[in-house]
C-alpha positions as CSV (number, residue, x, y, z in Angstrom):
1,X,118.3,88.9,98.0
2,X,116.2,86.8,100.1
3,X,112.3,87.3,100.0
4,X,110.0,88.4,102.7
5,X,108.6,85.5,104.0
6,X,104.8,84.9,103.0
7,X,102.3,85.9,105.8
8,X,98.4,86.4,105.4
9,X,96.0,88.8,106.9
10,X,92.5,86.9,107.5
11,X,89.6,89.5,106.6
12,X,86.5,89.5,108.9
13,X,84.5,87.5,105.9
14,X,87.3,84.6,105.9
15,X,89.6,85.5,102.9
16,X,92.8,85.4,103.4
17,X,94.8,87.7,101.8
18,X,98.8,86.9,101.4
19,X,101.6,89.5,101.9
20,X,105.1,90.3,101.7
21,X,106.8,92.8,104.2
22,X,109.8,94.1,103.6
23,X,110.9,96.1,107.2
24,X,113.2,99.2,106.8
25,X,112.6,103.0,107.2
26,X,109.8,105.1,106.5
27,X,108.3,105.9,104.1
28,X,106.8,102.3,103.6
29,X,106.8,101.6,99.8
30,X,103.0,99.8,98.9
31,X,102.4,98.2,95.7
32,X,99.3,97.3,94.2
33,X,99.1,95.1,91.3
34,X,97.1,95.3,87.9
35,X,94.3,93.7,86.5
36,X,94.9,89.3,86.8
37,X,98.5,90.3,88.3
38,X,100.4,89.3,91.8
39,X,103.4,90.5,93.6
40,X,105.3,88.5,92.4
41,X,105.4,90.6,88.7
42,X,108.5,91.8,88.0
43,X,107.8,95.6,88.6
44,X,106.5,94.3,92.4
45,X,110.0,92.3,92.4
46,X,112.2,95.4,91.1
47,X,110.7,97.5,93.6
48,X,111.3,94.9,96.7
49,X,115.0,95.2,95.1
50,X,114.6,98.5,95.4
51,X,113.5,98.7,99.0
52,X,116.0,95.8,100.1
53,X,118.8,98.4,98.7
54,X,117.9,101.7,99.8
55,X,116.6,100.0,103.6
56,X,113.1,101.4,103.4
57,X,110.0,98.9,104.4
58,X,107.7,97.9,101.8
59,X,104.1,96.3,101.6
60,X,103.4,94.2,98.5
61,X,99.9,91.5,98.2
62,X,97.5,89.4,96.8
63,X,94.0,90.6,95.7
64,X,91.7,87.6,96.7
65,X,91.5,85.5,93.8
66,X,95.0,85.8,93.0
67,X,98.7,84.7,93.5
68,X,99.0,83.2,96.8
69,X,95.6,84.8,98.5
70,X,92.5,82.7,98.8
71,X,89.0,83.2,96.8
72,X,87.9,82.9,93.2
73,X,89.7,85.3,90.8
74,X,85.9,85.5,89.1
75,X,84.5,86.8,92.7
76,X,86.6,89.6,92.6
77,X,85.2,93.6,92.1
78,X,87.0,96.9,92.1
79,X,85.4,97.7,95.4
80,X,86.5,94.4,97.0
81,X,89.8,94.6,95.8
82,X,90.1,98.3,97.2
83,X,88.5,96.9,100.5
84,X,91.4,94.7,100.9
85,X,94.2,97.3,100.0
86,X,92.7,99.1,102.7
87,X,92.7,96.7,105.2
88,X,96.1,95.9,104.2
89,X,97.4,98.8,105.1
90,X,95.5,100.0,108.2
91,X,97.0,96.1,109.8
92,X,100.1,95.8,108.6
93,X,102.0,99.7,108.0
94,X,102.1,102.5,109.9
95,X,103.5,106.1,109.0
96,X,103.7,107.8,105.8
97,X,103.1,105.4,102.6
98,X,104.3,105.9,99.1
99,X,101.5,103.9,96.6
100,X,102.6,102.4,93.7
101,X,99.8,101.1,91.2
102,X,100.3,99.0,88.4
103,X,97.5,100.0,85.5
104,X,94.3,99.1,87.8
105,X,96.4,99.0,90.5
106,X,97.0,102.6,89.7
107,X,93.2,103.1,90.1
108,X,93.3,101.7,93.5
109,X,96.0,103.6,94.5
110,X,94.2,107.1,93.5
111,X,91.4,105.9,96.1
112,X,93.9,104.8,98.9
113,X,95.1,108.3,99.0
114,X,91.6,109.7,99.1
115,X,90.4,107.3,102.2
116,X,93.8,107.5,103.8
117,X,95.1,111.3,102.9
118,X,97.1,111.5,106.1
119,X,99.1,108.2,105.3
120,X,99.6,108.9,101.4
121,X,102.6,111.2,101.0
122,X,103.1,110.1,97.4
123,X,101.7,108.2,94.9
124,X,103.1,106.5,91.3
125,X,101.2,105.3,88.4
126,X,102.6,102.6,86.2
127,X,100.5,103.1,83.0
128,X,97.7,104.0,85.1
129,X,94.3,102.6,84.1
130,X,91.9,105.1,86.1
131,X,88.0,104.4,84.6
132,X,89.1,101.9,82.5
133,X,85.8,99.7,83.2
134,X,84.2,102.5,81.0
135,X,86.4,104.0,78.2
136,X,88.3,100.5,78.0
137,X,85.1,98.5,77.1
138,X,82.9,99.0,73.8
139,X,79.4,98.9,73.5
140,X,79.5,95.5,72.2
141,X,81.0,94.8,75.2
142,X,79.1,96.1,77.8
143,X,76.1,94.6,76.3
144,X,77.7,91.1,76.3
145,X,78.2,91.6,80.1
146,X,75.0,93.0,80.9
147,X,73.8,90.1,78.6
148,X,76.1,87.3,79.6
149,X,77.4,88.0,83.1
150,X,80.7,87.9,81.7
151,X,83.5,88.7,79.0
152,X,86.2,87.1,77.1
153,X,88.8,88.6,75.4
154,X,92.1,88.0,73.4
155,X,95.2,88.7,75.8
156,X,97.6,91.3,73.8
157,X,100.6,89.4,76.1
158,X,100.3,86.0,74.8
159,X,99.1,84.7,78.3
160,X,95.4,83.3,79.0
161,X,91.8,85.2,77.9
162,X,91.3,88.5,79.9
163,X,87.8,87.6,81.7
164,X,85.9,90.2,83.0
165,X,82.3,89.8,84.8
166,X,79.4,92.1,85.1
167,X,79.9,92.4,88.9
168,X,83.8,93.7,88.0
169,X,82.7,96.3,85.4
170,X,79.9,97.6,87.5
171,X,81.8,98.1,90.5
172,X,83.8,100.3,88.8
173,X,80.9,103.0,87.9
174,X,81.2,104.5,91.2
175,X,84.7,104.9,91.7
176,X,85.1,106.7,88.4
177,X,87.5,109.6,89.0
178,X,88.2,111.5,85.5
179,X,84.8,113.0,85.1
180,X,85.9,115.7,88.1
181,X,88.7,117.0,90.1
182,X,90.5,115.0,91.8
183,X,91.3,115.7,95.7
184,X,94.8,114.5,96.3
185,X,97.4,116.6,97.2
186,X,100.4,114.5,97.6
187,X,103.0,114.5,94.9
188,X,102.8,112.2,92.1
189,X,104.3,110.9,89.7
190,X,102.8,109.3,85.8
191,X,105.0,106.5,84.2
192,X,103.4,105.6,80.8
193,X,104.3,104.1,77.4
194,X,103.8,106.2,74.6
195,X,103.1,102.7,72.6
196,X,100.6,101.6,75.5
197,X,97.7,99.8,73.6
198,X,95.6,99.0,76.8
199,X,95.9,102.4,78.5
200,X,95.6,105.8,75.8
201,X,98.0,108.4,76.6
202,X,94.7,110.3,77.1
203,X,94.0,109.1,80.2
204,X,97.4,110.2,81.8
205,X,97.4,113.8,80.5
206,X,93.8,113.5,81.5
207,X,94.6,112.1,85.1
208,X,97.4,115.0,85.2
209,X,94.4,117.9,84.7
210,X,92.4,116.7,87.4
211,X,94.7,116.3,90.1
212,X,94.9,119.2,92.4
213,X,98.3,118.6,93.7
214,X,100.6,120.9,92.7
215,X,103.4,118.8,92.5
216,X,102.3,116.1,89.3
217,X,104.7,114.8,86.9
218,X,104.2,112.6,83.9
219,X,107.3,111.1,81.9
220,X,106.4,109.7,78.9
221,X,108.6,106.6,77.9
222,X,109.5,106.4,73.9
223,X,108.3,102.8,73.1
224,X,107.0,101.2,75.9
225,X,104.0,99.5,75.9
226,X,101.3,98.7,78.9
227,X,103.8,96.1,80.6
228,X,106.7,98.7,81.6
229,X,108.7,96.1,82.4
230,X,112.2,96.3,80.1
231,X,115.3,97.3,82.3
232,X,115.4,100.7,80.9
233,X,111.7,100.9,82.6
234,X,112.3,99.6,86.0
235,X,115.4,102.3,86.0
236,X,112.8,104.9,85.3
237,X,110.2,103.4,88.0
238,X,113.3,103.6,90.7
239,X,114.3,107.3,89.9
240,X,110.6,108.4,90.9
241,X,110.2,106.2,93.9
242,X,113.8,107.4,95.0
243,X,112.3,111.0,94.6
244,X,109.3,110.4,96.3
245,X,111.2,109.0,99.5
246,X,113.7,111.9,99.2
247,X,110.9,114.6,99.3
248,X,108.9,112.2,102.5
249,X,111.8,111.6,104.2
C-alpha cells in the first residue's frame, strides 16, 4: 500500500503543518495524534490501512513541532495544537468527518466536534486523555512548572524524557471538559486499556457520564496498556471505525 504523498498547509503565522490525504468516500476518517506523537504511529498507519481497504478518504498530520511539520516541539500548547486541527480540517475535508484521537489527541478531538458539530458525525477515543494537564500532574509537579517553566519526566515506553512546559499545562485549564456536561451528540465510541498507567480507567467511565449523546460506548480491553497498539488492538480500533462509517454512511 503506497502512502499519501506528503503535502503541507502554511498557517497565516508561517507554520507549516504536513499532511497526509488519503481520497475515497465519505465519511473522511481524521486522526489526531497524542502527546510527542506523529502520523506516522502505527495506530495512524493501521487506520490509513484501514481507509486504503474500505475506499473511504482520510486526513492524518503533524502538530507543529512534530514529525514532518515545522516549529519547536517546546512552542507547542493545547490551544495551538487545537488551532491547527481546525484549520486542518476546514482546508483540506469537506463533508461529514469521523475523529479519531490518540490519548491527547482524544482531547482535541472532543473540542473539534464542539467547534465543528455539523462536520463531526462520530468521534473515537484511543485511551483518551481528556484534562490530563490537571489530574495527570501532582503538586510537585505543577509547582516545578510554575517554578521552572518546564518539566521532565521518565518515559514509561523506553523512548526520550516526556517534557512538558508551563505554557502546555496552562493552556489546558480552559479547555477542561470533565468538570460538566459535555455537548456532543454524535456517537462515540471509548477504546481503553484496563492496564493503562498514563490514562485511569476513571477518566473514561467519567468521559462516558458527561457526554450527552445517546449513543456512547466504552470497550474495555483486558491488558492493554496506554499504547493500544498490539494486533489484537488495531482489530478492535477497526470494528469501531467500521461502525461509525456504517451508521454515517
Amino acid at each position: 500500500m503506497n502512502a499519501p504523498p506528503l503535502e503541507f498547509l502554511t498557517l497565516p503565522d508561517g507554520r507549516r503543518i504536513a499532511a497526509r490525504r488519503r481520497p475515497g468516500r465519505s465519511p473522511t476518517l481524521l486522526f489526531l495524534p497524542g502527546y510527542a506523537s506523529d502520523m506516522e504511529g502505527t495506530k495512524a498507519l493501521a487506520l490509513d490501512a484501514f481507509a486504503a481497504e474500505r475506499g473511504v478518504a482520510m486526513l492524518r498530520f503533524d502538530y507543529s513541532g512534530t514529525g514532518s511539520s515545522s516549529g519547536r516541539f517546546e512552542d507547542g500548547t493545547l490551544n495551538r495544537w487545537l488551532e491547527e486541527a481546525l484549520a486542518m480540517v476546514d482546508a483540506l475535508t469537506e463533508g461529514p468527518l469521523i475523529a479519531v484521537g490518540s490519548s491527547m489527541g482524544g482531547w482535541l478531538a472532543l473540542h473539534l466536534a464542539l467547534q465543528r458539530p455539523a462536520r463531526v458525525v462520530g468521534l473515537i477515543g484511543v485511551a483518551a486523555a481528556p484534562d490530563f494537564t490537571d489530574w495527570g500532574y501532582t503538586t510537585d509537579d505543577k509547582a516545578a512548572l510554575v517554578q521552572h517553566g518546564r518539566l521532565e519526566r521518565e518515559n514509561p515506553y523506553g523512548r526520550d524524557k516526556q517534557v512538558t512546559t508551563r505554557a502546555f499545562w496552562e493552556s489546558g485549564e480552559p479547555l477542561r471538559v470533565l468538570g460538566g456536561a459535555i455537548n456532543i451528540r454524535c456517537p462515540v465510541r471509548l477504546l481503553h486499556g484496563d492496564a493503562d498507567a498514563d490514562v485511569p480507567t476513571g477518566v473514561a467511565f467519567k468521559l462516558v457520564e458527561q457526554l450527552r449523546s445517546a449513543d456512547v460506548q466504552l470497550t474495555l480491553l483486558k491488558g492493554g496498556n496506554h499504547r493500544l497498539s498490539e494486533p489484537h488492538e488495531l482489530r478492535a480500533l477497526s470494528r469501531e471505525v467500521d461502525d461509525l462509517v456504517e451508521l454515517a454512511g
